[in-house]
C-alpha positions in Angstrom: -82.7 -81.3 -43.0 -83.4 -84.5 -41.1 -85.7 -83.3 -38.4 -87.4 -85.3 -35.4 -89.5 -83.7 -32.8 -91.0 -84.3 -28.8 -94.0 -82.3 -28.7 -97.6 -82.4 -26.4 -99.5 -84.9 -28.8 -102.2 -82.1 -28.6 -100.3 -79.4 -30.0 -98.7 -81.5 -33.2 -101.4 -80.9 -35.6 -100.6 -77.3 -35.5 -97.4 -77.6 -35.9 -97.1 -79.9 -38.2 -99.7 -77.6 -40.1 -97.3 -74.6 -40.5 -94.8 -77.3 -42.3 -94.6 -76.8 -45.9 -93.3 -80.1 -47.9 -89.6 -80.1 -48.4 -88.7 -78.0 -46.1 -87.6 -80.4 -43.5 -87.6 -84.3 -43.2 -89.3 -85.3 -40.9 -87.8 -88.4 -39.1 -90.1 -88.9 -36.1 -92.6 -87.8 -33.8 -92.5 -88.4 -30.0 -94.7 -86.9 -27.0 -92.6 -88.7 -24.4 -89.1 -87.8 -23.3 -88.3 -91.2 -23.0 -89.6 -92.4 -26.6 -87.5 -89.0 -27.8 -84.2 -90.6 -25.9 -84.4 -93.7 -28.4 -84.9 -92.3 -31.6 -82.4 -89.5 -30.6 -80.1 -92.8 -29.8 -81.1 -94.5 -33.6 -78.9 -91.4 -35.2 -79.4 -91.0 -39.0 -80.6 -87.0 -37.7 -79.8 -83.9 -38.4 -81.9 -81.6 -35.3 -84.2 -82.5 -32.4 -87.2 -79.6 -32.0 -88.8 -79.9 -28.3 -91.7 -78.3 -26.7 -90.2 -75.8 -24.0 -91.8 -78.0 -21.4 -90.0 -79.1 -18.0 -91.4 -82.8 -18.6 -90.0 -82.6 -22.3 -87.2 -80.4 -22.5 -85.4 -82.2 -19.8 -81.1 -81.9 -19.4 -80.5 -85.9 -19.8 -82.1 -85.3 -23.3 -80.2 -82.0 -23.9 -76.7 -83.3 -22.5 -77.6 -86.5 -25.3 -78.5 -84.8 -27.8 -74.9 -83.0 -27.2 -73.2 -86.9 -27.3 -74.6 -87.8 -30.2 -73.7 -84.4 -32.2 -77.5 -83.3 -33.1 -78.6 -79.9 -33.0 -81.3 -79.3 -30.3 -83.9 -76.5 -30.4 -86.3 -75.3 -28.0 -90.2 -74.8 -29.4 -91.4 -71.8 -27.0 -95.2 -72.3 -26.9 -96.0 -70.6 -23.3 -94.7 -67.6 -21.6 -92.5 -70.2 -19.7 -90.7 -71.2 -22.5 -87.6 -69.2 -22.3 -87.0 -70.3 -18.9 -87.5 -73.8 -19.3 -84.7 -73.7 -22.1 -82.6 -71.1 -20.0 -82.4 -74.0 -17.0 -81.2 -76.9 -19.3 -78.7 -74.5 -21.5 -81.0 -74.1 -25.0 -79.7 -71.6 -27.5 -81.8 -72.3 -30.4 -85.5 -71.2 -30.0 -88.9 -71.7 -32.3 -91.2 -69.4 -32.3 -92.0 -68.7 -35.8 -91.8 -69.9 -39.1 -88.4 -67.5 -39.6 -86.8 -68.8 -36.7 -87.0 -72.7 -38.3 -85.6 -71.4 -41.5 -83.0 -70.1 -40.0 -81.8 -73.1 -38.8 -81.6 -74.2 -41.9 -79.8 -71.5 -43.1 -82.8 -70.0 -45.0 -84.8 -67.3 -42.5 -82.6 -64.6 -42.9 -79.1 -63.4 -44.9 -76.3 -65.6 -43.6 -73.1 -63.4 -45.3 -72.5 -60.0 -44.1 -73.7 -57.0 -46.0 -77.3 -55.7 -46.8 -79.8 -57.9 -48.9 -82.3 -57.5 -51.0 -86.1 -57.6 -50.1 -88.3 -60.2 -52.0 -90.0 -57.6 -54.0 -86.3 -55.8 -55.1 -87.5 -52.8 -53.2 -84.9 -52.3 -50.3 -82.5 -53.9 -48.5 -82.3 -55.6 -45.0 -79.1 -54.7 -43.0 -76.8 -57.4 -42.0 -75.9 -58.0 -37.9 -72.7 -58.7 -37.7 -71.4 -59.9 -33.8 -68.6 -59.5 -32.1 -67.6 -61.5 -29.3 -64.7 -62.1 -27.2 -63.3 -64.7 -24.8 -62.3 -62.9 -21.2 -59.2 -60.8 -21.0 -59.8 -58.3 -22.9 -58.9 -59.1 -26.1 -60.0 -56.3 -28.1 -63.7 -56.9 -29.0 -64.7 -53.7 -28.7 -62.0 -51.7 -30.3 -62.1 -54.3 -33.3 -66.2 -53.8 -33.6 -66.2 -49.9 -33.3 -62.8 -50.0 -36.0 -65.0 -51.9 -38.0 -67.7 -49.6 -37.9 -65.1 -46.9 -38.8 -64.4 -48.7 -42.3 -67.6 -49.4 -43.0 -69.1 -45.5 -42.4 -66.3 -44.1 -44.4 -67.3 -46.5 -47.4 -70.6 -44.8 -47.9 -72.4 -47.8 -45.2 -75.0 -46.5 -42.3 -74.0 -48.1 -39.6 -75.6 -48.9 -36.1 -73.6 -49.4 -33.2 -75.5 -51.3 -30.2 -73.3 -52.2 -26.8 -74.6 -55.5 -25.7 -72.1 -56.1 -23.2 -74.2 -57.0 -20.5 -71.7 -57.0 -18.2 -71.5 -53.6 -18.3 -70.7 -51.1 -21.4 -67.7 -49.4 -22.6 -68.3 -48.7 -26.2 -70.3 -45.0 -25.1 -67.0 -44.1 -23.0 -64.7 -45.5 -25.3 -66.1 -42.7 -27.8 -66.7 -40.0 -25.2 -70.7 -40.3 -25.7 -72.6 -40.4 -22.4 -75.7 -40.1 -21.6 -78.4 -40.5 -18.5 -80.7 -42.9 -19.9 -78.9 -46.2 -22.0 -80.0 -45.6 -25.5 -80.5 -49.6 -25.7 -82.7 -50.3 -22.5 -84.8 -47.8 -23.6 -85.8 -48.9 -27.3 -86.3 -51.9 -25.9 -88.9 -50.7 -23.3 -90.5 -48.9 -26.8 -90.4 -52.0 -28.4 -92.5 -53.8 -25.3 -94.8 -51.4 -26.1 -95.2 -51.6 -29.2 -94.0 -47.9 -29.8 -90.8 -48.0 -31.2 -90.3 -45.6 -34.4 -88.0 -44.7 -36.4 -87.8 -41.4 -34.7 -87.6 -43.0 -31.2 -84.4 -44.7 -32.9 -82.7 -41.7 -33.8 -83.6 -39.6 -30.5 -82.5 -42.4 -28.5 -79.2 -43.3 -30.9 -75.7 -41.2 -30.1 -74.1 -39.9 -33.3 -70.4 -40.5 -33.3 -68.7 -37.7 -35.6 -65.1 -37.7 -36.8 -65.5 -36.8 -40.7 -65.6 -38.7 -42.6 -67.0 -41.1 -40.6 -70.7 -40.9 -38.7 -72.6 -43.9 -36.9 -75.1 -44.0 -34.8 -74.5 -45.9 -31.4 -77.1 -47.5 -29.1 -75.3 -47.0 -25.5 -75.5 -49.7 -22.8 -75.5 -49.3 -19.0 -72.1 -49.1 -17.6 -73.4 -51.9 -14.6 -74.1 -55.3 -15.4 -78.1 -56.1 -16.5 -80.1 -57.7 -14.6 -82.3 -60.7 -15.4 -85.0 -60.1 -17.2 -84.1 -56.5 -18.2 -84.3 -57.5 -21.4 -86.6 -60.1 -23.6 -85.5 -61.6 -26.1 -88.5 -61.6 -28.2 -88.2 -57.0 -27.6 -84.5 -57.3 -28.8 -85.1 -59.2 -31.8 -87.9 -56.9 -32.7 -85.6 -53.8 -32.1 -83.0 -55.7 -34.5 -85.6 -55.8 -37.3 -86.5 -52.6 -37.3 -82.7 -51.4 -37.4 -82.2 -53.6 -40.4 -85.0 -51.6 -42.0 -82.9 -48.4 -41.8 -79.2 -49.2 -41.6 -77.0 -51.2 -43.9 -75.0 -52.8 -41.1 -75.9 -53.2 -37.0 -72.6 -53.9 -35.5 -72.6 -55.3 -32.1 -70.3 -55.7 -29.2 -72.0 -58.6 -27.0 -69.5 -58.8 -24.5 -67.1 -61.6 -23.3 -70.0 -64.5 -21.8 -71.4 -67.4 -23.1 -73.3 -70.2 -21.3 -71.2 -73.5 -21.3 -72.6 -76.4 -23.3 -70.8 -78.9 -20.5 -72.6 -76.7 -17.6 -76.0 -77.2 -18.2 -77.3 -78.0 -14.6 -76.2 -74.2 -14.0 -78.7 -71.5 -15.5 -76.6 -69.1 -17.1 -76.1 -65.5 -16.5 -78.3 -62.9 -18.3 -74.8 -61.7 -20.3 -74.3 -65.6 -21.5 -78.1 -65.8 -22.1 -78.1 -62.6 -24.3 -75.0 -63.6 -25.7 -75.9 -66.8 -26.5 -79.0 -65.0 -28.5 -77.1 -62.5 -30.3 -74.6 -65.2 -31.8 -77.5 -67.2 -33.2 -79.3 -64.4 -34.5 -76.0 -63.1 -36.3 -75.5 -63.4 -39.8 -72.0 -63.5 -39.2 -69.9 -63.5 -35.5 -66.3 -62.6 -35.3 -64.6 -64.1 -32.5 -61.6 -62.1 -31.3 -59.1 -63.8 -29.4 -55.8 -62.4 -27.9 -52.4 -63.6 -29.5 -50.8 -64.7 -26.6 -50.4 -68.6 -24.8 -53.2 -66.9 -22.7 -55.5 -65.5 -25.1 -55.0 -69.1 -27.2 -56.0 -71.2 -24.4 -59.0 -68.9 -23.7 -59.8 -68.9 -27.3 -59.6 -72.6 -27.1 -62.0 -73.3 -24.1 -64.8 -71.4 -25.3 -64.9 -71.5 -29.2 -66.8 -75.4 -28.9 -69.5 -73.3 -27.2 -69.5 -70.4 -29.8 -69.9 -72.5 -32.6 -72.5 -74.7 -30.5 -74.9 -71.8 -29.5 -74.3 -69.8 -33.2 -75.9 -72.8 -35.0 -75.3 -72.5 -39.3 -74.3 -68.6 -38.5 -70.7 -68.3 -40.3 -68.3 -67.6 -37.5 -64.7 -65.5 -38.4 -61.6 -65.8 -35.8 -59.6 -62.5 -35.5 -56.3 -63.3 -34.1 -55.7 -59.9 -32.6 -52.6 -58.0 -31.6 -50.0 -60.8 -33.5 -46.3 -59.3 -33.4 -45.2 -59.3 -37.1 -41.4 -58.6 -36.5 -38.8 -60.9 -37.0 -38.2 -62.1 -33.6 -41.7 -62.9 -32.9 -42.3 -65.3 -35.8 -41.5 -68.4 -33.9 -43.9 -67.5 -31.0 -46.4 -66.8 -34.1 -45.5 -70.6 -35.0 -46.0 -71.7 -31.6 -49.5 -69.9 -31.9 -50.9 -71.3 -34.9 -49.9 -74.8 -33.9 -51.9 -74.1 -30.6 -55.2 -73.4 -32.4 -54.8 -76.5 -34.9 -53.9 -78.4 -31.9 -56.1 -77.2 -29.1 -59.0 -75.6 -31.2 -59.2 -77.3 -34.5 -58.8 -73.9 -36.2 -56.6 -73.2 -39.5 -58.5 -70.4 -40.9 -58.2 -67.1 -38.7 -57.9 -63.3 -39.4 -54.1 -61.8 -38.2 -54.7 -58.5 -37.1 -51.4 -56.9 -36.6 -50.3 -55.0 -33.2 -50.3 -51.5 -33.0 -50.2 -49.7 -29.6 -49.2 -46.4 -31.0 -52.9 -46.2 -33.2 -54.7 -48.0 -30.1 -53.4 -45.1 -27.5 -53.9 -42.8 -29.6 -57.7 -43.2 -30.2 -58.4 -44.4 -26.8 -56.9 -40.2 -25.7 -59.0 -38.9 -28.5 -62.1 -41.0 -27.7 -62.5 -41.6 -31.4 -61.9 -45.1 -33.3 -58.8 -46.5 -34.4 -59.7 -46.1 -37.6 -60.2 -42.8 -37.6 -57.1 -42.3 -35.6 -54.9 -43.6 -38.2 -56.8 -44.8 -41.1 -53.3 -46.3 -42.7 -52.9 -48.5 -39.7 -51.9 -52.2 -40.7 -55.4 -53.2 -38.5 -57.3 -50.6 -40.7 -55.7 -52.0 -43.9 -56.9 -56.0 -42.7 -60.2 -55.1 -41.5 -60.6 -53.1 -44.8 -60.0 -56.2 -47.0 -62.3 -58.1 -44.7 -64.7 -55.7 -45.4 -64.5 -55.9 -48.9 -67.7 -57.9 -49.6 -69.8 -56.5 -47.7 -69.0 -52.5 -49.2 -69.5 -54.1 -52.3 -73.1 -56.0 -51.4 -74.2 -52.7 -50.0 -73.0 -50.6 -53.2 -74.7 -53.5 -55.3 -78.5 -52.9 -53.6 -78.2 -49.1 -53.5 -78.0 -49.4 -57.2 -80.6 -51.8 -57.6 -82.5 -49.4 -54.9 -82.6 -46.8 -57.5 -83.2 -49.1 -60.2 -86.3 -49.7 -58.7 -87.1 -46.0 -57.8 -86.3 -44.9 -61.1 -88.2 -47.7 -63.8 -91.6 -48.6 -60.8 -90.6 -52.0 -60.9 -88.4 -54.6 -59.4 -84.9 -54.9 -60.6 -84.8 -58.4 -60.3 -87.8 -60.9 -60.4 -89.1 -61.9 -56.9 -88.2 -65.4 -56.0 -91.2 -66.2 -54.4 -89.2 -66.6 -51.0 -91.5 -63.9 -49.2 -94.7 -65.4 -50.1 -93.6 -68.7 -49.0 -92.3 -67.1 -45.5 -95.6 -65.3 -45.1 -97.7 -68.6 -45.7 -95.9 -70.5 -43.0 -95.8 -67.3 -40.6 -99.8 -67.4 -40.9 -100.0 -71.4 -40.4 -97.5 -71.1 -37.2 -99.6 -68.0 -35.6 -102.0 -70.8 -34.7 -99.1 -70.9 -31.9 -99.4 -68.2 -30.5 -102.5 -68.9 -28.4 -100.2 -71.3 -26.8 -97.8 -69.3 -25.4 
């Protein structure tokens, strides 16, 4: 990857210390936003990584960076960081070595379903998003059916409500409780106290055999800014991809506007915005309606801006399939070619009957009618990922059973943990 950056000329040497060769190009250096703006202008680049400074990271740069079609990133170096890339509209953020690498596609697993670690020992659950344009368009029945096929396949599943707009997935199951399971790991994690038994006092298990998951509740009013960081939700994330196979998360119906970035965003774009790049893989759900299209339309460009190399899946959701619907169905695909550049979507079919029955059960609709035609689509979706999962038990006990690794390490977490102590030099700076 062709890479150039804008960073203080005195903090470069460390930087460019925690860069292993080949793992990025490195087109030019700049510690002036105006010297940045040219070579930005030259092209022949691939992404732009600038200090999180208000005299670097500035919004002509960001909104020209946009122009020209190059990837932006913001390098956090000082508690200020954040905010400095919240006011101009940043997504991406550098903090360490992982976080480059997953801009390149190489930090972390980019296709749904558990992974192995680098010694062969374990795996590392996938986070798999879902997001949702406003109107309701299903997001949250689609994630929890979703967790409903993958617990009845033998998966442990997570279930965290990061609508921050306020929370439905604990109602929508009848699990309530005083104190949101989320907020709270997240205050552990501040603290540096999360455990694994924190995680399973503070998780609600959902029961309808055969299927259990464990659900992280939200609050059921919108959060606040700066209830919570970032940097304490992604460590929360890793420690759930420890013990689960998949974390499935509802984040809401907000996203912070790539043509807006004068504006600072709302704390349910900002986390949004977080949780789609962090993804390793986002489903979009959009309504099949002229409504739900147009929505769909409007705010996939920022979707696809803020998620960065994460693979992004369109569920078309609630598409009549009788006869005298299929020309409105015409009229529908045409829309998204036209409107949204899309050809490849997900048709989930409509069925009211399996959607009011589980919302007067308070169970998924999976469970409420596991033959259901959605059932059946999200099954086949699911395919891959049941199978990955199935794949590193087996390799799990492989590796329990012979002392050694099923598979020869491919050197990946030695090279991670070299650039992870070069780039700590950072963290004085911040």
């Amino acid at each position: 990857m062709r890479v150039g950056f804008l960073v203080d000329a005195s903090h470069w040497p460390i930087v460019h210390g925690g860069l292993p060769e080949g793992v990025v190009e490195i087109q030019w250096v700049a510690h002036e936003g105006g010297e940045a703006d040219q070579f930005v202008a030259l092209g022949e680049i691939d992404l732009v990584v600038v200090e999180a400074r208000e005299d670097l990271l500035t919004a002509d740069l960001v909104a020209h960076c946009d122009q020209v079609g190059v990837v932006l990133a913001a390098l956090i170096t000082q508690p200020q960081g954040d905010e400095v890339a919240d006011e101009v509209g940043v997504g991406h953020r550098l903090r360490q070595p992982e976080d480059l690498l997953s801009m390149m596609g190489g930090g972390h697993a980019r296709s749904i379903g558990p992974t192995p670690h680098a010694d062969g020992t374990g795996h590392t659950g996938a986070l798999h998003v879902f997001w949702g344009p406003h109107g309701a368009p299903g997001v949250t029945t689609l994630a929890l059916a979703q967790a409903s096929v993958l617990a009845r396949a033998g998966l442990t599943v997570c279930v965290i409500d990061a609508d921050a707009r306020g929370g439905v997935v604990g109602p929508a199951l009848g699990l309530i409780e005083p104190i949101p399971g989320l907020l709270a790991a997240i205050r552990l994690v501040a603290k540096d106290q999360l455990t694994s038994d924190h995680l399973e006092r503070l998780s609600l298990l959902y029961s309808e055999p055969p299927t259990q998951f464990q659900v992280l509740t939200s609050t059921p009013r919108p959060l606040v800014r700066g209830e919570i960081n970032r940097d304490h939700l992604d460590g929360l994330i890793e420690q759930l991809r420890q013990s689960v196979d998949v974390i499935v998360v509802d984040a809401g119906n907000d996203i912070p506007s790539p043509q807006h970035v004068e504006d600072p965003p709302s704390p349910a774009a900002q986390l949004a915005a977080h949780l789609v790049w962090r993804a390793d893989q986002v489903t979009v759900v959009g309504g099949a309606s002229p409504t739900g299209v147009a929505r769909l339309a409007r705010v996939l460009p920022a979707v696809r801006e803020h998620a960065g190399p994460t693979p992004i899946q369109v569920w078309l959701n609630g598409v009549d399939t009788a006869r005298r619907a299929l020309g409105e169905v015409s009229v529908l695909r045409e829309a998204l070619w036209r409107y949204a550049e899309l050809s490849d979507y997900v048709t989930i079919a409509r069925d009211d009957a399996s959607a009011r029955e589980a919302s007067r059960r308070a169970i998924t609709l999976t469970d409420a009618n596991p033959q259901s035609a959605v059932v059946k689509v999200i099954s086949h979706e699911m395919g891959g990922v049941i199978e990955r999962a199935r794949t590193a038990a087996v390799r799990t006990r492989n590796v329990m059973a012979v002392g050694a690794p099923a598979t020869k390490p491919d050197g990946s977490g030695a090279l991670i943990g070299w650039i992870r102590e070069k780039w700590l030099q950072l963290t004085a700076l911040r």
